[in-house]
PyMOL Python script that loads the backbone (N, CA, C, O; Angstrom):
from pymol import cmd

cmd.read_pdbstr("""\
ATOM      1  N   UNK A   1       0.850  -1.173   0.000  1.00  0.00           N
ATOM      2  CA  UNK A   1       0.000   0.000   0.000  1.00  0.00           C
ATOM      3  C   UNK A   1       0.895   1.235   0.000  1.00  0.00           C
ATOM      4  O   UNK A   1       1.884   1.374   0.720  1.00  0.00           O
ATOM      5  N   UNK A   2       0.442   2.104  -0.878  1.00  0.00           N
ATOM      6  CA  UNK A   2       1.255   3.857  -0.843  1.00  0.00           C
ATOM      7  C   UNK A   2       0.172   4.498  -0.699  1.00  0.00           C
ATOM      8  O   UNK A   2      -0.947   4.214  -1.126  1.00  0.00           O
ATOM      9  N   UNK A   3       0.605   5.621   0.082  1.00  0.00           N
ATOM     10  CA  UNK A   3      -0.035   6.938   0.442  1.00  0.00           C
ATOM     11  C   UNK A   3       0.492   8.151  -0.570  1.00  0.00           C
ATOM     12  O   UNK A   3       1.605   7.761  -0.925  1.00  0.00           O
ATOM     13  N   UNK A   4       0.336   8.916  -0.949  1.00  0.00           N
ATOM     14  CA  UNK A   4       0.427   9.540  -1.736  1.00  0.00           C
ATOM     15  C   UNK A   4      -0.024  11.317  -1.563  1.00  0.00           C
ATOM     16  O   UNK A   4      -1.246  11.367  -1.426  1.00  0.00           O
ATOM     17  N   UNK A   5       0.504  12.513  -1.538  1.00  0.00           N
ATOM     18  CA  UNK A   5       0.150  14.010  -1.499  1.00  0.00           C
ATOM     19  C   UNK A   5       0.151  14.664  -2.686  1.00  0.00           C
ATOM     20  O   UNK A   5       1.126  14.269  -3.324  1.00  0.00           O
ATOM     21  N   UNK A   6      -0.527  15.551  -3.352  1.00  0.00           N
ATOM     22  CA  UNK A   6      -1.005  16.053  -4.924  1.00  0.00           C
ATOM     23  C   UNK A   6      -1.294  16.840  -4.372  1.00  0.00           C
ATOM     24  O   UNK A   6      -1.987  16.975  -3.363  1.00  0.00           O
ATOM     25  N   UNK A   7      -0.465  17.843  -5.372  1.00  0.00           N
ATOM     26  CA  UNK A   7      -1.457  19.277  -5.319  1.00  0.00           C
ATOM     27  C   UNK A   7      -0.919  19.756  -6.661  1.00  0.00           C
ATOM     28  O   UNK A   7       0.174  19.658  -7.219  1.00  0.00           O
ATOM     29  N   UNK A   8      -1.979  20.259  -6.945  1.00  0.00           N
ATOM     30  CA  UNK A   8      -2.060  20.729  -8.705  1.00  0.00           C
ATOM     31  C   UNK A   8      -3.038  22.155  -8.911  1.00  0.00           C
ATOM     32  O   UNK A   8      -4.209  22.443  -8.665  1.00  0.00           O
ATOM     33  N   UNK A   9      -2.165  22.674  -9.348  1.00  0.00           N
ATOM     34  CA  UNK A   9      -2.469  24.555  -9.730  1.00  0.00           C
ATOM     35  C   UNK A   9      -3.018  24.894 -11.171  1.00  0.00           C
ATOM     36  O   UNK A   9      -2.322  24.947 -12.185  1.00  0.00           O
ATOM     37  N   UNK A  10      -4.457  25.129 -11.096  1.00  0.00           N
ATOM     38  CA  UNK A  10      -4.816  25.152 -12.956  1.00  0.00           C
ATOM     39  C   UNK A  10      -4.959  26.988 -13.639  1.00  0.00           C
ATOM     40  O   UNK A  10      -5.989  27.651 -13.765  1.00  0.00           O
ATOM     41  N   UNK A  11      -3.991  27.257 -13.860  1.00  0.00           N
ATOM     42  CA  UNK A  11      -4.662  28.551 -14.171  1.00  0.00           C
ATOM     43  C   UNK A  11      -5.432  28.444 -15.299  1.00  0.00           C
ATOM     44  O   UNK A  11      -5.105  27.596 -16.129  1.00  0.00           O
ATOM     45  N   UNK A  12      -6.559  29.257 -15.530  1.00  0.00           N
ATOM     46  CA  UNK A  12      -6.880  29.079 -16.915  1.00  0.00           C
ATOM     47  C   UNK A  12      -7.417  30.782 -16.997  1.00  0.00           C
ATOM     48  O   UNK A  12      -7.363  31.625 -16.102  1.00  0.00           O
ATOM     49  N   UNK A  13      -7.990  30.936 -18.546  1.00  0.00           N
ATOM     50  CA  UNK A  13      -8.271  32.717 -18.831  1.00  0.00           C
ATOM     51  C   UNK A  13      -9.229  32.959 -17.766  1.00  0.00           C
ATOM     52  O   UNK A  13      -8.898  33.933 -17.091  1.00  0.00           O
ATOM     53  N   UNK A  14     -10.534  32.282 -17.307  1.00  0.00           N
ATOM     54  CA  UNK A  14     -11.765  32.339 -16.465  1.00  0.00           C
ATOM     55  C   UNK A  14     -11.981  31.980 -15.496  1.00  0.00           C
ATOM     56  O   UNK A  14     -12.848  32.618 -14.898  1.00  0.00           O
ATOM     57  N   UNK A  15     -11.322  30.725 -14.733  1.00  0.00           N
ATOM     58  CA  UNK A  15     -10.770  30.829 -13.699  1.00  0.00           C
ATOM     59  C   UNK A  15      -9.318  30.226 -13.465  1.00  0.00           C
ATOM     60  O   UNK A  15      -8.507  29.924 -14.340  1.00  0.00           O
ATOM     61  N   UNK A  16      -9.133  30.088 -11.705  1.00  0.00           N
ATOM     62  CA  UNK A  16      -8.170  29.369 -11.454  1.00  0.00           C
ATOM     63  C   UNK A  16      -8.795  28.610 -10.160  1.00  0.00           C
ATOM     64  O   UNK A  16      -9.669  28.913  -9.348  1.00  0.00           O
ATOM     65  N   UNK A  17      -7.884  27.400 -10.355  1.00  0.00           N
ATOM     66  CA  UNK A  17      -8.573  26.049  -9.335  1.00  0.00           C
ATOM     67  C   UNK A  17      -7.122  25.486  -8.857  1.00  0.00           C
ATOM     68  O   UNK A  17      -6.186  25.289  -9.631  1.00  0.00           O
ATOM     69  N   UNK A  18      -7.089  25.235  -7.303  1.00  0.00           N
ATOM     70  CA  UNK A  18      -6.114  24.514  -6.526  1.00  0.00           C
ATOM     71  C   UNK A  18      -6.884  23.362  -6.204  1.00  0.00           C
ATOM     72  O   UNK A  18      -7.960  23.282  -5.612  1.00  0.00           O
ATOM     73  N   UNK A  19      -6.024  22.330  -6.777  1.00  0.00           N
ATOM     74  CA  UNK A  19      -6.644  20.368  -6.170  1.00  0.00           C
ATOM     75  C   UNK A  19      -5.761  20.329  -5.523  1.00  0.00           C
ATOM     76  O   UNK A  19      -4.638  20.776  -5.757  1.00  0.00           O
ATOM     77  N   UNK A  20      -6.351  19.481  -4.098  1.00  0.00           N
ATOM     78  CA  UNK A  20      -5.313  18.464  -3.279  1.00  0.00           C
ATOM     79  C   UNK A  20      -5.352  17.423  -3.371  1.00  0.00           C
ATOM     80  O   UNK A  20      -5.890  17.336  -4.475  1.00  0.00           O
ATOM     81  N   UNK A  21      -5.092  15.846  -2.858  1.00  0.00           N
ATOM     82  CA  UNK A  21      -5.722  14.783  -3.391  1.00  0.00           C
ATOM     83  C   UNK A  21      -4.726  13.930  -2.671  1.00  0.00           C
ATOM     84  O   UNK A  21      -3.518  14.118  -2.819  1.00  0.00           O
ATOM     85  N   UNK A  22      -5.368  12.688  -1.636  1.00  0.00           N
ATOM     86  CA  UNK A  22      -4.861  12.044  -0.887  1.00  0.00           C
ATOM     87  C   UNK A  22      -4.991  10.757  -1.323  1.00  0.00           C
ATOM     88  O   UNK A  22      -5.162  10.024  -0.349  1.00  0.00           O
ATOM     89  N   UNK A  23      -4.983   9.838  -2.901  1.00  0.00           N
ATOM     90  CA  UNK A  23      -4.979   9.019  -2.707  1.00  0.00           C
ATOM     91  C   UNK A  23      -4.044   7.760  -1.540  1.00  0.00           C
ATOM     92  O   UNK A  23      -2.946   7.921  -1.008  1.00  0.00           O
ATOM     93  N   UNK A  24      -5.089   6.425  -1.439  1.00  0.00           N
ATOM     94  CA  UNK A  24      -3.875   5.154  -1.031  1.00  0.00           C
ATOM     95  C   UNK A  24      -4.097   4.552  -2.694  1.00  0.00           C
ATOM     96  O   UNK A  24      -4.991   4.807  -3.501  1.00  0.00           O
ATOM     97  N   UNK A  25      -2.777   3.575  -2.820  1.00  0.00           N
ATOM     98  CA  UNK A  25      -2.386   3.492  -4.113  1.00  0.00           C
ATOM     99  C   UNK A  25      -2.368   2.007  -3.514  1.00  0.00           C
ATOM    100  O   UNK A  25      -1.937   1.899  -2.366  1.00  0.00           O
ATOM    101  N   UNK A  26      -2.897   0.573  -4.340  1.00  0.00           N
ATOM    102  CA  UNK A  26      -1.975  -0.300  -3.895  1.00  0.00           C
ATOM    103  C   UNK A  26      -1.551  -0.888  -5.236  1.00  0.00           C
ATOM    104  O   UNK A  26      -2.262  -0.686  -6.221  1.00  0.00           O
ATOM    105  N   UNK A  27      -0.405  -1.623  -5.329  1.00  0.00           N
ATOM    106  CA  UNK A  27       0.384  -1.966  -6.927  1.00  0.00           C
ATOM    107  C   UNK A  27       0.076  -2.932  -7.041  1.00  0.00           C
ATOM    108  O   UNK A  27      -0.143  -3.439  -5.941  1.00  0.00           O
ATOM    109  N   UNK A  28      -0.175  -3.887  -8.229  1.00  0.00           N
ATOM    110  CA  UNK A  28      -0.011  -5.082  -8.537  1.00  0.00           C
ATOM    111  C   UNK A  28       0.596  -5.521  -9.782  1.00  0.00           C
ATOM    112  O   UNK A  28       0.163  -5.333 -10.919  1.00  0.00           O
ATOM    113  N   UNK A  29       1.588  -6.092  -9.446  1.00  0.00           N
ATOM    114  CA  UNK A  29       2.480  -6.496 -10.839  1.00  0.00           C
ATOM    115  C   UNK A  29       2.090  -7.919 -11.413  1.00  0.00           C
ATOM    116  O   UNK A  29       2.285  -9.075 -11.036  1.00  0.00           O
ATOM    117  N   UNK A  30       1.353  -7.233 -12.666  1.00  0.00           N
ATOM    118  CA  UNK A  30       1.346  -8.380 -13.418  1.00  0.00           C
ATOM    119  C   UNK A  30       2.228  -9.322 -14.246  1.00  0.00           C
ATOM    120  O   UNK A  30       2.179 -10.542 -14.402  1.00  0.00           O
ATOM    121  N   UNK A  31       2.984  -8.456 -14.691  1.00  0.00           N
ATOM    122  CA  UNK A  31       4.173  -9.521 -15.057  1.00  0.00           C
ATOM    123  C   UNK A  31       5.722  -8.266 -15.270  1.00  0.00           C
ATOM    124  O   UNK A  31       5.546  -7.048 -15.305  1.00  0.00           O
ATOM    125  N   UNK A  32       6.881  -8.810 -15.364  1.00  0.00           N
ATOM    126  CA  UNK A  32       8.296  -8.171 -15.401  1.00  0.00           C
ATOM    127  C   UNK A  32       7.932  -6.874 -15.993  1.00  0.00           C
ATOM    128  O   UNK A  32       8.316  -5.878 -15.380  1.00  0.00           O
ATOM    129  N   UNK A  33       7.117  -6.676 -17.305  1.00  0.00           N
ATOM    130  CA  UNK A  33       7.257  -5.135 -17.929  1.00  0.00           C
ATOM    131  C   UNK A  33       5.384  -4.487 -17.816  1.00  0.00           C
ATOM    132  O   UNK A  33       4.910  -3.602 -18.529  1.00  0.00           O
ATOM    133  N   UNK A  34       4.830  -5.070 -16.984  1.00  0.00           N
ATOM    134  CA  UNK A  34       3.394  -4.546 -16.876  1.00  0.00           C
ATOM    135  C   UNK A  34       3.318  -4.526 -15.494  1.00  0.00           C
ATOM    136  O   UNK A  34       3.971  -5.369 -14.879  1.00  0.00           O
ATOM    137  N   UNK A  35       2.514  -3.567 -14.774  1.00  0.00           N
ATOM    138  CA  UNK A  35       1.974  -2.980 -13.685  1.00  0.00           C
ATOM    139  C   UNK A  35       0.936  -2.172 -13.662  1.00  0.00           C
ATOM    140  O   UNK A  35       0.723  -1.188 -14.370  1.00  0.00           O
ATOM    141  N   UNK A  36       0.088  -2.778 -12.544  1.00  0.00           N
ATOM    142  CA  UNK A  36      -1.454  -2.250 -12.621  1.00  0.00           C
ATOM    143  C   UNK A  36      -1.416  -1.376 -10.870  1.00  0.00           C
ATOM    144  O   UNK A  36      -0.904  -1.707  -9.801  1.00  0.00           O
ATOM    145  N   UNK A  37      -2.118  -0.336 -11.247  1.00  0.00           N
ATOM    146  CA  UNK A  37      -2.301   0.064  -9.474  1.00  0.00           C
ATOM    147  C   UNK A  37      -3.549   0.525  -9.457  1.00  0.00           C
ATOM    148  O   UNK A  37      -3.938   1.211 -10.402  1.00  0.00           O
ATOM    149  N   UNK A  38      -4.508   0.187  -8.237  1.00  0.00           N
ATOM    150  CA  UNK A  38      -5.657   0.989  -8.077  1.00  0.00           C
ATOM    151  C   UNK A  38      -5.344   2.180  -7.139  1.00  0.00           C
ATOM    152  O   UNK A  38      -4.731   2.003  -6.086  1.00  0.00           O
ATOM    153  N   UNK A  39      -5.669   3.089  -7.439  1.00  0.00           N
ATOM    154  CA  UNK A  39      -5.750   4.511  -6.563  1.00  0.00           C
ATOM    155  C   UNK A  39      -7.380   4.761  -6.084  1.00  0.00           C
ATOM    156  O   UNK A  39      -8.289   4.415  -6.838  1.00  0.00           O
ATOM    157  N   UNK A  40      -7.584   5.231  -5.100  1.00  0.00           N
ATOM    158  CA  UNK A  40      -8.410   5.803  -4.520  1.00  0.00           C
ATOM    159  C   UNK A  40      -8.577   6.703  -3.491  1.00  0.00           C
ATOM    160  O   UNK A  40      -7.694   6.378  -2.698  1.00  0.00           O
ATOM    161  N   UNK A  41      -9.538   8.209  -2.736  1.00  0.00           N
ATOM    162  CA  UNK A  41      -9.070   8.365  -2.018  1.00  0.00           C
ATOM    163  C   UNK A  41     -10.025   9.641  -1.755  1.00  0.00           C
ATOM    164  O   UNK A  41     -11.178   9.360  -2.081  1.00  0.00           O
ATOM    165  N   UNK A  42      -9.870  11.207  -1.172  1.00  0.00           N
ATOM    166  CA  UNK A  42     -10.653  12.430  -1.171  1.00  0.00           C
ATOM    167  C   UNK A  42      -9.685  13.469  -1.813  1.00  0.00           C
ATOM    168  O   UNK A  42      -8.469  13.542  -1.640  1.00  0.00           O
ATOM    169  N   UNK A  43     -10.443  14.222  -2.554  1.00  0.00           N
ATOM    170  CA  UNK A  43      -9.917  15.317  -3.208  1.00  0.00           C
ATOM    171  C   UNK A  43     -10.193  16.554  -2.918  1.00  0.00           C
ATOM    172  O   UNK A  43     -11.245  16.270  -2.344  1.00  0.00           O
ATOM    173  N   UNK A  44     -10.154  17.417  -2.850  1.00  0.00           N
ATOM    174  CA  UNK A  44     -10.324  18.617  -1.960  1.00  0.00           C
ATOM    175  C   UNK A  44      -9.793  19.951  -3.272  1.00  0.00           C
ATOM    176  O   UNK A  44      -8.643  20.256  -3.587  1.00  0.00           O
ATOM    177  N   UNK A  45     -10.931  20.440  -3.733  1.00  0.00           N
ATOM    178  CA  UNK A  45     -10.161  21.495  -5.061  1.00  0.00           C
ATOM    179  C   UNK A  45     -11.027  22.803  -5.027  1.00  0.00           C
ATOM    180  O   UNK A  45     -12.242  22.613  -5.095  1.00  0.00           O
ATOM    181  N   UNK A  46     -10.552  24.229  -4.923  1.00  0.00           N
ATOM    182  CA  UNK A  46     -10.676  25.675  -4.175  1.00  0.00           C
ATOM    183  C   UNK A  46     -10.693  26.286  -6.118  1.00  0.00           C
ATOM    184  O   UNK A  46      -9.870  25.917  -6.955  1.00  0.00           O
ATOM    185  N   UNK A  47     -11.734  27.149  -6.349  1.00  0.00           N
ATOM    186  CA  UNK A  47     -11.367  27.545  -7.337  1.00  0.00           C
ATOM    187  C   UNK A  47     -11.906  29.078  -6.607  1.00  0.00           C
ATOM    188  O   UNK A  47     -12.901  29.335  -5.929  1.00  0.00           O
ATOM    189  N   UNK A  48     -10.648  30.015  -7.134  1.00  0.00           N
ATOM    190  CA  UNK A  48     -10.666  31.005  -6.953  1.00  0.00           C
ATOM    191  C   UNK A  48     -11.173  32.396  -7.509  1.00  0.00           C
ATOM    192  O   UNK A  48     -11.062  33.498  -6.973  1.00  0.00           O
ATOM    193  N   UNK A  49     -11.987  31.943  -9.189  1.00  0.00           N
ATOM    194  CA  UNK A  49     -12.591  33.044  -9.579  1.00  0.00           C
ATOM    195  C   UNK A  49     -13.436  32.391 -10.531  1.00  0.00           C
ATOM    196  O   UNK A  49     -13.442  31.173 -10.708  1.00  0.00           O
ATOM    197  N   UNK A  50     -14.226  33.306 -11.209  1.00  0.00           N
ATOM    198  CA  UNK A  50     -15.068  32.782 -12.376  1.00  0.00           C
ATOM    199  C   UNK A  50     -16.624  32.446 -11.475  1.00  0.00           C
ATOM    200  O   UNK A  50     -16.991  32.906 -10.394  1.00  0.00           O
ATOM    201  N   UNK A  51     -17.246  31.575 -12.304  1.00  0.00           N
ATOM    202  CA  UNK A  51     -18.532  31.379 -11.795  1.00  0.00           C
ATOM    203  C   UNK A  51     -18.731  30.425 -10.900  1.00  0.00           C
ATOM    204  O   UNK A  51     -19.688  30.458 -10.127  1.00  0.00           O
ATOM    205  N   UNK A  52     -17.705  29.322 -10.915  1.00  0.00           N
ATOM    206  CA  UNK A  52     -18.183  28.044 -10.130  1.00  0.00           C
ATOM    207  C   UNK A  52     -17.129  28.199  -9.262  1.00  0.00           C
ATOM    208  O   UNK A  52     -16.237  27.362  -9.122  1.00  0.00           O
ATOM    209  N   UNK A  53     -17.237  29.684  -8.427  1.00  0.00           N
ATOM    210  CA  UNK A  53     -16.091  30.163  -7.311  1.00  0.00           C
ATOM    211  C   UNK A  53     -16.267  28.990  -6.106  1.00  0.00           C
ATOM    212  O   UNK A  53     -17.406  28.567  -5.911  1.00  0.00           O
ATOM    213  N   UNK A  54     -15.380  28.571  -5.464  1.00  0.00           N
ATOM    214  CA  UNK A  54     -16.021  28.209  -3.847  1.00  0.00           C
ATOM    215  C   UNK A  54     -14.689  26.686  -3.772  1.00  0.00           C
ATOM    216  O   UNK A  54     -13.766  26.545  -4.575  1.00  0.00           O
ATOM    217  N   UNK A  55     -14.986  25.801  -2.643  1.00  0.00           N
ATOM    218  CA  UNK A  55     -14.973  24.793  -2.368  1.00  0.00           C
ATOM    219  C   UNK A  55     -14.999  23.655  -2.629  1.00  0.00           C
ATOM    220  O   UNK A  55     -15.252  23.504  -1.434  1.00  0.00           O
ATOM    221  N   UNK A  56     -14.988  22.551  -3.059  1.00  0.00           N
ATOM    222  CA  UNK A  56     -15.532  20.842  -3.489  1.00  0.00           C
ATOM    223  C   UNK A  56     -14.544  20.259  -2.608  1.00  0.00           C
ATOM    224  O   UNK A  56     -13.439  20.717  -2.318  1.00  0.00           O
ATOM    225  N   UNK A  57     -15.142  19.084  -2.186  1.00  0.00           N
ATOM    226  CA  UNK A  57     -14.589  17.942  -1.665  1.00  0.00           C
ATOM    227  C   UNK A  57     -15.621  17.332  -2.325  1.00  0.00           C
ATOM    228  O   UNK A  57     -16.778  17.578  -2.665  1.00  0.00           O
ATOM    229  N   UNK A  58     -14.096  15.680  -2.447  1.00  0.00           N
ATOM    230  CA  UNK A  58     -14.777  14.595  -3.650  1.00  0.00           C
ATOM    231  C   UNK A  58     -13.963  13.719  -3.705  1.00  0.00           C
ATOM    232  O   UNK A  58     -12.771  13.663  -3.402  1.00  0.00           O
ATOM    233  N   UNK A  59     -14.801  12.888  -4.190  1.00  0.00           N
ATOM    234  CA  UNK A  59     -14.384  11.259  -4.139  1.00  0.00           C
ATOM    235  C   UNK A  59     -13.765  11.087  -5.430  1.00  0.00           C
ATOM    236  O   UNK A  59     -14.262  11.545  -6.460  1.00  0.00           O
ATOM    237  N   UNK A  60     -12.275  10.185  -5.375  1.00  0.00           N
ATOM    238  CA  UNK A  60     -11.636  10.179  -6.922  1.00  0.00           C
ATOM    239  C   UNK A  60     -11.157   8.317  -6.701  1.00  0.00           C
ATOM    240  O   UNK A  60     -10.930   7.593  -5.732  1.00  0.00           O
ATOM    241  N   UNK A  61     -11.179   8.176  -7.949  1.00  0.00           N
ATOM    242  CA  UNK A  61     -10.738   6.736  -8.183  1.00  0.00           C
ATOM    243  C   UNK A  61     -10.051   6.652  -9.291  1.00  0.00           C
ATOM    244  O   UNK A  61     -10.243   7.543 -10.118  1.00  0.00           O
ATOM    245  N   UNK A  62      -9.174   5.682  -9.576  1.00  0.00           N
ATOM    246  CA  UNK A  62      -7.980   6.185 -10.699  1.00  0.00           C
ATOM    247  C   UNK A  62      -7.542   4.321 -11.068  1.00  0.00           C
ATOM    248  O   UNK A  62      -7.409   3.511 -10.151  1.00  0.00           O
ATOM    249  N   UNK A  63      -7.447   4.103 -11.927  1.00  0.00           N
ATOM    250  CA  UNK A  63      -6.476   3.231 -12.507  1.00  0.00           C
ATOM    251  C   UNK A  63      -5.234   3.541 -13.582  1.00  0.00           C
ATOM    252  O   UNK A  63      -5.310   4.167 -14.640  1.00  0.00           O
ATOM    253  N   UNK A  64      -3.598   2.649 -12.736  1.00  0.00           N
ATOM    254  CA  UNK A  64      -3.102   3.284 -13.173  1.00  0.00           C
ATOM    255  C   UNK A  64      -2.765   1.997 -14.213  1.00  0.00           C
ATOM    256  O   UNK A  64      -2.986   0.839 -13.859  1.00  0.00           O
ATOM    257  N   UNK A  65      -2.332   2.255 -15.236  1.00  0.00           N
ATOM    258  CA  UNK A  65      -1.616   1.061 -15.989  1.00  0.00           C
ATOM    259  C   UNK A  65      -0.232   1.121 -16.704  1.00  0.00           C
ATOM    260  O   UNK A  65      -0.155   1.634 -17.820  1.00  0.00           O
ATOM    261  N   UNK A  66       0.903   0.585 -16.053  1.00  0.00           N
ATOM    262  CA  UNK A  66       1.830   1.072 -16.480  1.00  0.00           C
ATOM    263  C   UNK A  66       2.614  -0.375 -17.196  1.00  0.00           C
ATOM    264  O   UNK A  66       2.399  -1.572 -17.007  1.00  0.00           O
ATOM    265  N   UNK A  67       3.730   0.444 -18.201  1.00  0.00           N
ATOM    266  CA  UNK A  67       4.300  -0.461 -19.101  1.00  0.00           C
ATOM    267  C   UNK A  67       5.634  -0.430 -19.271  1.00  0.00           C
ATOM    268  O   UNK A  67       6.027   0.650 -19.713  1.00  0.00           O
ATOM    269  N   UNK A  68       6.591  -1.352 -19.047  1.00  0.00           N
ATOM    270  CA  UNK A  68       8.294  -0.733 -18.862  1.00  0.00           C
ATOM    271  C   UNK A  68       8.805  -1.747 -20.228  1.00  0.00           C
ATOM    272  O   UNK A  68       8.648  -2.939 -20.492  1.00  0.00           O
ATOM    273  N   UNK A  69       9.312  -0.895 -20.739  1.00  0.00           N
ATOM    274  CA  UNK A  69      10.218  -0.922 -22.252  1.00  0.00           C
ATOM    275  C   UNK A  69      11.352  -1.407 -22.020  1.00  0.00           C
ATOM    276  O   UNK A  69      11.800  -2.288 -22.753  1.00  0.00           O
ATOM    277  N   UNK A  70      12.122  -0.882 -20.836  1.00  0.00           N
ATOM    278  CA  UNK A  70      12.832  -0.739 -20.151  1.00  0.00           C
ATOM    279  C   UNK A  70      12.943  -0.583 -18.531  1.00  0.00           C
ATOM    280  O   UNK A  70      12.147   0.041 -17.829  1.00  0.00           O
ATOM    281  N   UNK A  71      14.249  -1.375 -18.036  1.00  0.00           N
ATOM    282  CA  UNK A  71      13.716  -0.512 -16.748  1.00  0.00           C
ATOM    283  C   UNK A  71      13.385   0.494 -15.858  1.00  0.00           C
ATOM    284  O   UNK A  71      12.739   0.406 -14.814  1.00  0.00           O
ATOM    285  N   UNK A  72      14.025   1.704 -16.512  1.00  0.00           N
ATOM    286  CA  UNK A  72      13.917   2.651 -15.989  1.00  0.00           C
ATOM    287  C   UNK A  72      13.403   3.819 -17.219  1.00  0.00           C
ATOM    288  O   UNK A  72      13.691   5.015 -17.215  1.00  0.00           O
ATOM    289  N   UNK A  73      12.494   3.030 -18.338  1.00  0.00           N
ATOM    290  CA  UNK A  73      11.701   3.734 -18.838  1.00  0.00           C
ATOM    291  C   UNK A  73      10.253   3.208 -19.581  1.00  0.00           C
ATOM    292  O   UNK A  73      10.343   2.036 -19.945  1.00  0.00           O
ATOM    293  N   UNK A  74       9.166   3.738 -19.825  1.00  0.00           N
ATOM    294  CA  UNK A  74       8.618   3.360 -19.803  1.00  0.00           C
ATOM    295  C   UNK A  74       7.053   4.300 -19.921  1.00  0.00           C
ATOM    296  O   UNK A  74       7.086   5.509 -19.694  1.00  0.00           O
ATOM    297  N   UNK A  75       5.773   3.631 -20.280  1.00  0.00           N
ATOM    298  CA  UNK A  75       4.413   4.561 -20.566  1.00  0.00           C
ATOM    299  C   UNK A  75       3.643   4.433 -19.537  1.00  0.00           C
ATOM    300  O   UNK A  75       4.037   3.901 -18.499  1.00  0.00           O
ATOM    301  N   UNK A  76       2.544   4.867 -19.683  1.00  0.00           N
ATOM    302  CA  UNK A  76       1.325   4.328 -18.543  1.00  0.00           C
ATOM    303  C   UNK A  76       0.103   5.119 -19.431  1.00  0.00           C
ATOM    304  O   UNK A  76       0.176   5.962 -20.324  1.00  0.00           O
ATOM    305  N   UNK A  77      -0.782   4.611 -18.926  1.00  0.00           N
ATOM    306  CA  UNK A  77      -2.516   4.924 -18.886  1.00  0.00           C
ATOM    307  C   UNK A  77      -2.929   5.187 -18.066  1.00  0.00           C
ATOM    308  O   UNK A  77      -2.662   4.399 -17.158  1.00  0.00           O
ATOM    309  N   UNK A  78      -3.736   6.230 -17.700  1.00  0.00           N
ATOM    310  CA  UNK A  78      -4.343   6.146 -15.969  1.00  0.00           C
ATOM    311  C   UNK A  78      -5.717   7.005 -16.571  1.00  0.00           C
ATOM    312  O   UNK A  78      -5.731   8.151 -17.019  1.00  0.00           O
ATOM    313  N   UNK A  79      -6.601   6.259 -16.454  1.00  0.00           N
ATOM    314  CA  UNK A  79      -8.210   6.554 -16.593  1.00  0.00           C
ATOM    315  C   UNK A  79      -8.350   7.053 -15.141  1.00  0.00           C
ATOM    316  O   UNK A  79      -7.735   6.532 -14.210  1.00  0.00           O
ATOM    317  N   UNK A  80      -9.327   8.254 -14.981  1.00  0.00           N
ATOM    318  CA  UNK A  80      -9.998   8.403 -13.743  1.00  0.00           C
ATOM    319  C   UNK A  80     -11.064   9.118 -13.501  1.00  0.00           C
ATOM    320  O   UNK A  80     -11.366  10.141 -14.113  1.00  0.00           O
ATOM    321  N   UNK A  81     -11.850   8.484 -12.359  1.00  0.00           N
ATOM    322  CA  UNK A  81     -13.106   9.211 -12.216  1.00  0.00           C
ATOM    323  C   UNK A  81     -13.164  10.005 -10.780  1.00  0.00           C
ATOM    324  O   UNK A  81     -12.375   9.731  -9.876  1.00  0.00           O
ATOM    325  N   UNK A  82     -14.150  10.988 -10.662  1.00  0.00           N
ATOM    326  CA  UNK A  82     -14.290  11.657  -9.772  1.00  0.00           C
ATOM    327  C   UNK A  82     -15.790  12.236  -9.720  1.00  0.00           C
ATOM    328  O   UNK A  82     -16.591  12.294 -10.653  1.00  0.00           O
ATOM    329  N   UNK A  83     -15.971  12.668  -8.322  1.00  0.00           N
ATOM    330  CA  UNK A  83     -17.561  12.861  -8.258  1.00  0.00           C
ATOM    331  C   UNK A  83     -17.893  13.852  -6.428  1.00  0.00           C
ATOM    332  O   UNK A  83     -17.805  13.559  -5.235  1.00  0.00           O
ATOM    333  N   UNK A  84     -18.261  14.999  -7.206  1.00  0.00           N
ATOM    334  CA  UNK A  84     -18.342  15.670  -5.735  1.00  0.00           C
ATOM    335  C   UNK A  84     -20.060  15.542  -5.230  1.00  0.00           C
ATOM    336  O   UNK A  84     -20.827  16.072  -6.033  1.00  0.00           O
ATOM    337  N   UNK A  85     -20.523  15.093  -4.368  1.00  0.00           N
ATOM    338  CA  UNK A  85     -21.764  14.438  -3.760  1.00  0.00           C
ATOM    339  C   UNK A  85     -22.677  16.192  -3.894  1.00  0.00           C
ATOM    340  O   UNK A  85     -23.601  16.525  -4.635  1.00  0.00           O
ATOM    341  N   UNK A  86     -22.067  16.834  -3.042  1.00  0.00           N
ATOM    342  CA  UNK A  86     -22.720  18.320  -2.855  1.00  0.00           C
ATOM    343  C   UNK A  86     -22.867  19.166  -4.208  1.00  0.00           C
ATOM    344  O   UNK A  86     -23.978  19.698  -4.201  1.00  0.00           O
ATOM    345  N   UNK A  87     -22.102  19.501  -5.437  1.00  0.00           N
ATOM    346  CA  UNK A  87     -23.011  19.894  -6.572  1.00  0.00           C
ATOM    347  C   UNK A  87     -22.747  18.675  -7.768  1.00  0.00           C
ATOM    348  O   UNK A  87     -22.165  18.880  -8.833  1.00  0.00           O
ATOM    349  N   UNK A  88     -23.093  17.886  -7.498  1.00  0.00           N
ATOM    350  CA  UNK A  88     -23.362  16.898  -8.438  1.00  0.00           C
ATOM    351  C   UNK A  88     -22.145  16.583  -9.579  1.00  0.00           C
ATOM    352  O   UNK A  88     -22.333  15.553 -10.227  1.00  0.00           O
ATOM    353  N   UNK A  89     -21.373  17.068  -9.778  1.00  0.00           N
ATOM    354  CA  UNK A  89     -20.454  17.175 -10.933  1.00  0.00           C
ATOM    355  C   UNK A  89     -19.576  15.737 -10.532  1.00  0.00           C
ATOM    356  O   UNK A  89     -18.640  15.367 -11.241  1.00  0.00           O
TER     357      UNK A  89
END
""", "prot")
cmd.dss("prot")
cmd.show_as("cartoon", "prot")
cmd.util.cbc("prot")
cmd.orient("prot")
């Protein structure tokens, strides 16, 4: 199991949004050059101007899928979903 700290800064022209995001991560290696991890965890993201100003806390879930070419290089995929309970998004 990994614990994990994120924080990610979006400026954009209309607004700007700070995410935090605490997934636990746990790995599972499927074979020598493939690795799968599920992430899950609360997200916490502040947007500071524009229309949808305010607060969210939210639930995120993530799969990661990674692929080594090499050992110390290599791709991944990571699909993810997220969902804040209080405005529906």
């Amino acid at each position: 199991m990994e614990l994990e700290l994120g924080v990610t800064g979006l400026p954009m022209s209309v607004q700007m949004e700070l995410s935090r995001d605490f997934p636990c991560k746990k790995p599972y290696r499927l074979s020598d050059t493939t690795e799968f991890m599920l992430d899950a965890g609360p997200s916490l993201c502040r947007t500071f101007t524009g229309y949808e100003r305010g607060t969210t806390l939210s639930a995120e879930a993530v799969l990661d899928f990674m692929f080594w070419g090499r050992k110390d290089i290599g791709s991944y995929l990571k699909p993810g979903w997220s969902t804040a309970p209080n405005n529906g998004q």
